[in-house]
C-alpha positions in Angstrom: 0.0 0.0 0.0 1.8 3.4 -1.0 1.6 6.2 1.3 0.4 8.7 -1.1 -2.7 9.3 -2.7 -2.5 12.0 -5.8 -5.0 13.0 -8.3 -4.5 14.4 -11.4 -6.9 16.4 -13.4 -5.9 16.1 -16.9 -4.2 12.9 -19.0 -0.5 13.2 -19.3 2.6 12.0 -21.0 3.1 8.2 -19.4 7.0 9.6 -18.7 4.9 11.9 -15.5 2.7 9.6 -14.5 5.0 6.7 -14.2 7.2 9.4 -11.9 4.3 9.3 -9.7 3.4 6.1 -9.5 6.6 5.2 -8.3 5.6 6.9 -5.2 1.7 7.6 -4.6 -0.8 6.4 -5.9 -2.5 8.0 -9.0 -6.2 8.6 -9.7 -6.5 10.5 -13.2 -9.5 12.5 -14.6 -10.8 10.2 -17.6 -12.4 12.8 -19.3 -11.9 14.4 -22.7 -9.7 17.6 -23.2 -12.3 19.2 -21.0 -11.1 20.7 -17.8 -12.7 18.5 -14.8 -16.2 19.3 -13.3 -15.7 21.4 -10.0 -17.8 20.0 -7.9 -15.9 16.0 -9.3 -12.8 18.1 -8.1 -14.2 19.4 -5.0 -15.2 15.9 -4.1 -11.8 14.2 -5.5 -9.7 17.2 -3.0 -10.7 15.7 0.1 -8.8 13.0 0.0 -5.4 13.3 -1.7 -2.0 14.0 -0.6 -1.0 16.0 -3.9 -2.9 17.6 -7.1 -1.4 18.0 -9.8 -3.8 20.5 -12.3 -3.8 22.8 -15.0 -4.6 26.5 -15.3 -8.1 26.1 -16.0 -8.6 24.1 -12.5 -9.8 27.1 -9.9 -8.2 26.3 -6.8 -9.7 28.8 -4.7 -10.0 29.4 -1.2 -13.6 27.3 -1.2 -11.2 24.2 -3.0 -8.3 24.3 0.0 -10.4 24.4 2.9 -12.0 20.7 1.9 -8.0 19.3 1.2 -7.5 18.0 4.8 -4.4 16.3 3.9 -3.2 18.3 0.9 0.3 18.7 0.7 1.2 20.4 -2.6 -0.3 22.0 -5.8 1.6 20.7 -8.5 0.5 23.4 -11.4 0.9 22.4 -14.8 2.2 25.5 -16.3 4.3 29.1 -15.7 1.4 30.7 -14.4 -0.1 30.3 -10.9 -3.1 32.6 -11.2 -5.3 30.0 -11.2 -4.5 29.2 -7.3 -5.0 31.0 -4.6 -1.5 31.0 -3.0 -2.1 32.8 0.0 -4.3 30.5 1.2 -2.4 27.5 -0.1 0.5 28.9 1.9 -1.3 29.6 5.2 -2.1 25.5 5.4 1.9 25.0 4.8 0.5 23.7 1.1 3.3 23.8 -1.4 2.2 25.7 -4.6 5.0 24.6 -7.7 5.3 24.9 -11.3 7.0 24.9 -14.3 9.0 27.6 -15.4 11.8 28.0 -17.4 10.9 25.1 -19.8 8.6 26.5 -22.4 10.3 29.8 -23.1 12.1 29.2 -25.9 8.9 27.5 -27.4 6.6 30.2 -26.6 9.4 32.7 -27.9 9.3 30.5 -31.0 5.4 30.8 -31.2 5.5 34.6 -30.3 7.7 35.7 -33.3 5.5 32.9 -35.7 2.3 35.2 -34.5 4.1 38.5 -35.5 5.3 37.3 -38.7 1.7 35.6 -39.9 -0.3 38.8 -38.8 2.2 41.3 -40.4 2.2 39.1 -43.5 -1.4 38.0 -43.5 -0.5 34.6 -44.0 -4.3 33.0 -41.9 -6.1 35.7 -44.1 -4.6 34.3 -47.3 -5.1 31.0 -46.2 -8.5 31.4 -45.7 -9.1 33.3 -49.1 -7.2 30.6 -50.9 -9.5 27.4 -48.8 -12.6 29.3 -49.4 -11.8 28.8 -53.8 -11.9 33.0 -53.8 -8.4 32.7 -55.5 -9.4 33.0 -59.3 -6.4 35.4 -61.1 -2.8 35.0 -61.2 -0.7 36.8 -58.7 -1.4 40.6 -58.4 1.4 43.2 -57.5 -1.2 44.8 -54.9 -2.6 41.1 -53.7 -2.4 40.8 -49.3 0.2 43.5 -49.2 1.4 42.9 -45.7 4.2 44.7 -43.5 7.6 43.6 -43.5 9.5 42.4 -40.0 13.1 43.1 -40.5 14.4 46.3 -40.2 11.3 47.2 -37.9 11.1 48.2 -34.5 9.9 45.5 -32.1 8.7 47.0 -28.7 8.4 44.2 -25.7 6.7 44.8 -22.7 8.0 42.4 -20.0 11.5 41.2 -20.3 11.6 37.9 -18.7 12.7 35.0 -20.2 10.2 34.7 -22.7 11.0 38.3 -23.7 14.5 38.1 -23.1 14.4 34.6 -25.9 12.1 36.8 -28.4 14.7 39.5 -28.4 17.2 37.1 -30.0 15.1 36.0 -32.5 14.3 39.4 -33.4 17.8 39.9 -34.0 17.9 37.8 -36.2 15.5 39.6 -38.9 17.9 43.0 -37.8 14.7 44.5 -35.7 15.7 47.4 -33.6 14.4 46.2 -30.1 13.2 48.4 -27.0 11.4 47.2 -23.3 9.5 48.2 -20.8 9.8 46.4 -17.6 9.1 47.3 -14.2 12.8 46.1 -13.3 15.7 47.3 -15.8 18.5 44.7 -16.9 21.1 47.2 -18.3 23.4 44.0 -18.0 21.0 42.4 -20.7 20.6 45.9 -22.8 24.1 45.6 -23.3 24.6 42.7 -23.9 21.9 42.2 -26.8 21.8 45.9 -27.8 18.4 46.9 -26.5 17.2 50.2 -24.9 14.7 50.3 -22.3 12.0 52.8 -22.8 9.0 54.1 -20.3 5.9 52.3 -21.5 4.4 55.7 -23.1 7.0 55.8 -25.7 7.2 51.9 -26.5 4.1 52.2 -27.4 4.9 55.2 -29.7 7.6 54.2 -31.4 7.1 50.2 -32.0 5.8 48.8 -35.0 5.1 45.7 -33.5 4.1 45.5 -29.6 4.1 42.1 -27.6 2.7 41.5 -24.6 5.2 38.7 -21.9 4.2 40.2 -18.5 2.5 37.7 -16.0 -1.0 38.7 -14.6 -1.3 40.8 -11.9 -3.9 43.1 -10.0 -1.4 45.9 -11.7 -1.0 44.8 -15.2 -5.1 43.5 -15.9 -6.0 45.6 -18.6 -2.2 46.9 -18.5 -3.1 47.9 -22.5 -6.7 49.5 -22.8 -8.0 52.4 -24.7 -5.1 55.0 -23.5 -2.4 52.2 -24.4 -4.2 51.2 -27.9 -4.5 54.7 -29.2 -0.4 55.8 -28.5 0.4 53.0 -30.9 1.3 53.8 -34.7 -1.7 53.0 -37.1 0.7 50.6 -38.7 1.4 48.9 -35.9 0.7 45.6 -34.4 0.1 43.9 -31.0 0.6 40.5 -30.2 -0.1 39.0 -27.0 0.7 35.5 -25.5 0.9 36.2 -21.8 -2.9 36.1 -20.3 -5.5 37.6 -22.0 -6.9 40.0 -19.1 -3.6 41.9 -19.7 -5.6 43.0 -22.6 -8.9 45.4 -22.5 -10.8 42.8 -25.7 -13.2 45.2 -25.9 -11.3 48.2 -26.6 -9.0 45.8 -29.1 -12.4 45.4 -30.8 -12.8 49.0 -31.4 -9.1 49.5 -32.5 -9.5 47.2 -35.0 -12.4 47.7 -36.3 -11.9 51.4 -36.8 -8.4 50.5 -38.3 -6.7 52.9 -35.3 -3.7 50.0 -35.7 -2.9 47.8 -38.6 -3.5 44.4 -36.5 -3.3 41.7 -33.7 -2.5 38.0 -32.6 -3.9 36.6 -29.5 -3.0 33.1 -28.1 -5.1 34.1 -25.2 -8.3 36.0 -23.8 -10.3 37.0 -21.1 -12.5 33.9 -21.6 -11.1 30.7 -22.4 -12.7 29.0 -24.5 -13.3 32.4 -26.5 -17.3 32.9 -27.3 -18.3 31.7 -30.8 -20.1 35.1 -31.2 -17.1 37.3 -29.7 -16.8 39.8 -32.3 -13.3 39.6 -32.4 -13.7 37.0 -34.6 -15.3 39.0 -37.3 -12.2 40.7 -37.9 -9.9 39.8 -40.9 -7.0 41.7 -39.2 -6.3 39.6 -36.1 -5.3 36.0 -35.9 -6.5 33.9 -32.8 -4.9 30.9 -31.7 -6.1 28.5 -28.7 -3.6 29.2 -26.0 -0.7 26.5 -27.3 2.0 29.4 -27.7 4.1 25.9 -25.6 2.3 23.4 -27.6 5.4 21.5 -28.9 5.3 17.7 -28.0 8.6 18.4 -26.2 7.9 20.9 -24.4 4.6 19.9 -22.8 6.3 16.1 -22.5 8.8 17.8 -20.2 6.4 20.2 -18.4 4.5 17.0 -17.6 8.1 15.7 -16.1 8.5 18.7 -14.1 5.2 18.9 -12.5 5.4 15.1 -11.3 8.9 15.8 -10.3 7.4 19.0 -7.9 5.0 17.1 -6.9 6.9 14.2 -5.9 9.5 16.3 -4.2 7.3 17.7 -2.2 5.4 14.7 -1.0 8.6 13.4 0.0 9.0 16.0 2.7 11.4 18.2 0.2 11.8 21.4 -1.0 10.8 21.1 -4.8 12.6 23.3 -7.4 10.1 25.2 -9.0 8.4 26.4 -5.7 6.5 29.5 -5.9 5.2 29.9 -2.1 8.7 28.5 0.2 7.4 30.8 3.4 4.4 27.4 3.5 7.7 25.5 4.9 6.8 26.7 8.1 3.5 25.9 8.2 3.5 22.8 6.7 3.6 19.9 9.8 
C-alpha cells in the first residue's frame, strides 16, 4: 500500500505519471480535453495527498479548505493565477510549477504570430481554402508589412521576452522594453534600450505582450495604451488575456486605429463563438498552445510530477513559488 494518494486532473505523457506512480498512488481524470467538473474536483480534494492540475482548474480558497491532507499543488504550467496561494501557503501547502521550460517555445510561437499577422498569412489562407483565389498573382494582392528592419517594442523582459529579443535579431529588428525592473546587464549585452511604457508604445511597430497577470498589469493595454500606438502597428499577446482590455481591441480594429493583432489568449477561455473579435480579418487567434510543442509539454509534464513528488517526500521542490508554506507545513 503506497503512502500517497494523488489525483490528477488532466491525462499526461506516461514519462509523468509513471514518476508518480513510483511513489503515490495515481487517480486521473478520464475525461476528454475538458477541464474536470468542479464539484468532481471538489469531491476528489478531500482525499489526496498531492494535485497536480492545469490553469483552467480554480483552486480557490472554497477548494483548500475541503483538502484535509493536501500537501502540494503541482501546477501544470508558468502561471499560478489560477490558485489562490495565500491561502495554499497559510495550510503550509506547497504551490509549484514549471518555469523555465517553455520559453524558448513560446518565444518561437511569439515571433511565428508577429510574422503571420504582419504578412497576413491565416487571411490568405482562408481566401485561398474558401476557392476565392481566381487570377494570377497581383502586384497589390495581401500586401502585408515587413519584420526586418522594424522596431519591435516588448513589454516584459523575462525570459520569454529576453528569448524573443534574440530572435528578433535575427530579422535586424531594432528592439526596445519596458519592464518594471531594468537589466542594463541584458541591454548591453543584446543591444536593446529600455524605454518608459508611453514611448514603447509610440515608437514600435510591433508590440508584444510577456508580463505575468497581476492586479497591476489586468488591462495593462486598454483604450489609452491602444491609441499611443502607430496606425501601422501591431500587437501581439501571448501572456494572459486579461492583460488585454478585448473590448477596446475590438474598437481599435475595427476602426483601423492600428494595422493588427495576434492573441494566443483571452479573457474567456474558450473564447465565445459570437465574440466579435472574430469578425475581424486583421487579427489571428490561436487556442492558447504558444508551448504546444510535444517536447515541451512532454517535459512540463516531467517537471510537474517531479514537484510534486519532491514535495510529497518531505522536500523542497525546485520550482516552488510559495517557500514561506515550509513553516507551516507539519
Amino acid at each position: 500500500m503506497k503512502k500517497y494518494r494523488v489525483f490528477v486532473t488532466r491525462q499526461l505523457f506516461d514519462e509523468a505519471i509513471d514518476i508518480i506512480n513510483k511513489e503515490a498512488e495515481v487517480e486521473v481524470f478520464e475525461g476528454t480535453d475538458n477541464p474536470i467538473p468542479r464539484d468532481l474536483l471538489l469531491t476528489k480534494i478531500k482525499d489526496i495527498d498531492g494535485l497536480l492540475c492545469l490553469l483552467t482548474d480554480i483552486i480557490d480558497s472554497e477548494m483548500i479548505e475541503k483538502a484535509k491532507r493536501l500537501k502540494v499543488i503541482s501546477n501544470y504550467a508558468v502561471g499560478f493565477n489560477n490558485i489562490d496561494v495565500n491561502e495554499a501557503t497559510k495550510r503550509g501547502i506547497y504551490v509549484t510549477n514549471t518555469p523555465g521550460i517553455l520559453t524558448e517555445t513560446t518565444a518561437d510561437f511569439t515571433f511565428a504570430l508577429l510574422l503571420a499577422v504582419s504578412r497576413r498569412i491565416a487571411e490568405s489562407d482562408r481566401y485561398v481554402r474558401m476557392g476565392n483565389w481566381k487570377y494570377a498573382w497581383g502586384p497589390r494582392m495581401f500586401l502585408g508589412s515587413d519584420v526586418h528592419g522594424k522596431t519591435l517594442g516588448i513589454i516584459g523582459l523575462g525570459r520569454i521576452g529576453k528569448a524573443l529579443v534574440k530572435r528578433a535579431k535575427g530579422f535586424d529588428m531594432k528592439v526596445i522594453y519596458y519592464d518594471i525592473v531594468r537589466d542594463e546587464s541584458f541591454e548591453k549585452s543584446y543591444g536593446v534600450s529600455f524605454q518608459n511604457l508611453k514611448t514603447l508604445l509610440e515608437e514600435a511597430d510591433f508590440v508584444s505582450v510577456n508580463v505575468p497577470l497581476t492586479e497591476n498589469t489586468y488591462h495593462l493595454i486598454g483604450e489609452e495604451e491602444i491609441s499611443l500606438m502607430k496606425k501601422t502597428a501591431f500587437l501581439i499577446n501571448t501572456s494572459r488575456g486579461a492583460v488585454i482590455d478585448e473590448k477596446k481591441l475590438y474598437n481599435a480594429l475595427k476602426n483601423k486605429l492600428i494595422a493588427g493583432a495576434a492573441l494566443d489568449v483571452f479573457d474567456k477561455e474558450p473564447i465565445d463563438p459570437d465574440n466579435p473579435l472574430l469578425e475581424l480579418d486583421n487579427i489571428i487567434v490561436t487556442p492558447h498552445i504558444a508551448s504546444a510543442s510535444v517536447e515541451t509539454r512532454k517535459n512540463m509534464a516531467i517537471i510537474a510530477a517531479k514537484n510534486l513528488v519532491e514535495s510529497l517526500k518531505g522536500e523542497e521542490p525546485a520550482n516552488l513559488v510559495n517557500p514561506e508554506a515550509k513553516k507551516f507545513r507539519h
